[in-house]
C-alpha positions, 0 to 999 in steps of 0.5 A, spaced: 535 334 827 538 340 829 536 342 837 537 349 839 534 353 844 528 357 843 523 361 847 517 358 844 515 351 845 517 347 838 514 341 834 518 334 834 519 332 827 518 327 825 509 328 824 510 321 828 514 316 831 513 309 830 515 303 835 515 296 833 511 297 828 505 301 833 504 308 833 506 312 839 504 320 838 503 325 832 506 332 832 500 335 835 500 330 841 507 331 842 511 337 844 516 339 849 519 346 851 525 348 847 527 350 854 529 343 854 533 340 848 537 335 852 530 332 855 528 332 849 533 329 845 534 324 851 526 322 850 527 322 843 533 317 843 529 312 848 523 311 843 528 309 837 531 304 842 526 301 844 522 301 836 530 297 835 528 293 842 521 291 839 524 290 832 528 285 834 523 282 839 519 281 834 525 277 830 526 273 836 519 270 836 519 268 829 524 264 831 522 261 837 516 260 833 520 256 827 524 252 833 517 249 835 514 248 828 521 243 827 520 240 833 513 239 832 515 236 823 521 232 827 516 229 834 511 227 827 516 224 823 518 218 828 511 215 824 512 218 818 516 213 816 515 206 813 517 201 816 520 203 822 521 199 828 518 200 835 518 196 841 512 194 846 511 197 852 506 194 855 505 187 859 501 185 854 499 189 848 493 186 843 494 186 837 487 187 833 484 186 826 482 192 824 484 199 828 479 199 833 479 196 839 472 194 838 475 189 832 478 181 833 484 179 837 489 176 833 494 175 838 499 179 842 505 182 844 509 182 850 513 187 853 520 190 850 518 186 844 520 189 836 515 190 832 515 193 825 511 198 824 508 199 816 504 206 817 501 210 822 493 213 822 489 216 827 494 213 833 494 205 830 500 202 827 499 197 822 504 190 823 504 184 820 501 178 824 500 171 820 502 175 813 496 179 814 495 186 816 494 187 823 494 193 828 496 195 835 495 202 838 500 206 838 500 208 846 504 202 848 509 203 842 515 207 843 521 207 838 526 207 844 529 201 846 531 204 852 524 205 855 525 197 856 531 196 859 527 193 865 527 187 860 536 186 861 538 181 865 542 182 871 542 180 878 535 177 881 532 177 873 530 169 874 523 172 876 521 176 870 524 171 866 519 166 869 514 171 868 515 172 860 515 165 860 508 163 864 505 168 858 507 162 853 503 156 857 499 153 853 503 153 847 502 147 842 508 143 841 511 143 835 518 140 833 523 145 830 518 150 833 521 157 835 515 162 835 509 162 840 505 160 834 508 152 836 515 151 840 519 145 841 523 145 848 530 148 846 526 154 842 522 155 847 527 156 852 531 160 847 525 164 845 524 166 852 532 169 853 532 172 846 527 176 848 532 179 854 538 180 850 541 173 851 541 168 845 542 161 845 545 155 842 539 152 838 539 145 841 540 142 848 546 139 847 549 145 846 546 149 851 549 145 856 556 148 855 554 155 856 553 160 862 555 158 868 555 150 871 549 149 877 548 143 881 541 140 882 541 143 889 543 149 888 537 151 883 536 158 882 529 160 878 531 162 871 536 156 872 537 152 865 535 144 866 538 140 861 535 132 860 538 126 857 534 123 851 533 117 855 534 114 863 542 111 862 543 116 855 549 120 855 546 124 849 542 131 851 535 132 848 530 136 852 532 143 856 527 146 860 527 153 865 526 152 872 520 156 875 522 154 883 519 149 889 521 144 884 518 145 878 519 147 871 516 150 865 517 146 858 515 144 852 515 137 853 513 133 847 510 132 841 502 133 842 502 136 848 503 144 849 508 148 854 507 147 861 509 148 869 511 140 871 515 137 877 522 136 876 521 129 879 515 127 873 515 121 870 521 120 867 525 127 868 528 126 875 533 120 873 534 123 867 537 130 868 544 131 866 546 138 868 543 145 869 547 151 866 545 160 869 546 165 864 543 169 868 
């Protein structure tokens, strides 16, 4: 626009200016002295730059707004999947016949477990329990091995492993058995150190030849004990986990179930070959 100085005051063109998309004001509500070309060409400059600065503000926030919808698409899609795996974060998570927490117990699982989570709705997740379908709430689920790290051994961890261990009393005896659903002594020791990243040989004779070598005196809760079949064998067959004050936590026979017994009972106390420490 062509600013010359005149003795009259003179209309700004254009009729309006828009900034941002909002109007500002029309000819007839805004005018300025002809006596001041460069005040009004200076004013004129700053409404377009700030109609560029708005503008782009607004381009801005459409971006801003598309970073938040990806990241909320991503953050949902962790139980979009099928068949995702996720690990238990809870010391004791039910696992329930029906997503309520008014339906059936079936079992449970225990912290830092892995569980296979089929779908996803309304904040419970479908697992397979039993070959049947079960479900566990998802508030106890995390997909971050991370968030259990607490299950890795280290120094000082034969407490936590007694504490895991405990979970399983009462579990019958079942020879071959490596599950909570039976055990038989091996498999239950295995199945308890497996759970902290630790795996085993599958029966006791080999599991004295693992880990560390510990003399009855120097015991230490967490300890493998490893027994001879019979008083006067050579040939080891029961393993179990010492728990402390002289006693240990095993699965000891058939018909019977896991237990916490003296290390001294019956016929343990003559039968006791070596203790091995993976911890």
């Amino acid at each position: 626009m062509d600013i010359r100085q005149k003795s009259r005051t003179e209309r700004v063109s254009p009729a309006y200016y828009m900034m941002g998309g909002m109007r500002l004001l029309t000819a007839k509500e805004f005018r300025v002295s002809a006596v001041q070309p460069r005040k009004r060409l200076n004013i004129i400059l700053l409404m377009k730059g700030c109609g560029l600065v708005l503008n782009r503000l607004k381009k801005l926030s459409v971006v801003v707004a598309a970073v938040f919808a990806f990241a909320a698409i991503g953050m949902t899609a962790v139980y979009a999947d099928d068949g995702f795996t996720a690990y238990v974060v809870a010391d004791a998570l039910n696992i329930r016949s029906a997503p309520s927490t008014d339906s059936d117990v079936l079992g449970q699982a225990f912290f830092g477990d892995a569980l296979t989570i089929e779908s996803v709705s309304d904040n419970w997740g479908q697992v397979s329990y039993n070959d049947s379908d079960a479900y566990v709430c998802m508030d106890y689920i995390t997909t971050r091995q991370d968030d259990v790290s607490r299950g890795s051994l280290g120094d000082g961890q034969g407490a936590l492993v007694l504490e895991y261990a405990k979970r399983f009393l009462g579990t019958p005896y079942k020879y071959g058995g490596m599950s909570p659903s039976g055990f038989d002594c091996s498999g239950f020791v295995g199945y308890v150190y497996q759970h902290f990243g630790v795996t085993l040989p599958r029966v006791a004779a080999d599991m004295a030849k693992v880990g560390t070598a510990v003399s009855r005196d120097e015991l230490q809760p967490g300890d493998i004990m490893l027994f001879y079949s019979k008083v006067g064998g050579k040939s080891i067959g029961h393993a179990a986990i010492y728990a402390g004050n002289g006693v240990m936590i095993h699965a000891p026979q058939t018909g019977d179930v896991v237990k916490v017994m003296s290390i001294d009972s019956g016929s343990y106390g003559k039968r006791f070959a070596c203790a091995r420490r993976v911890l």
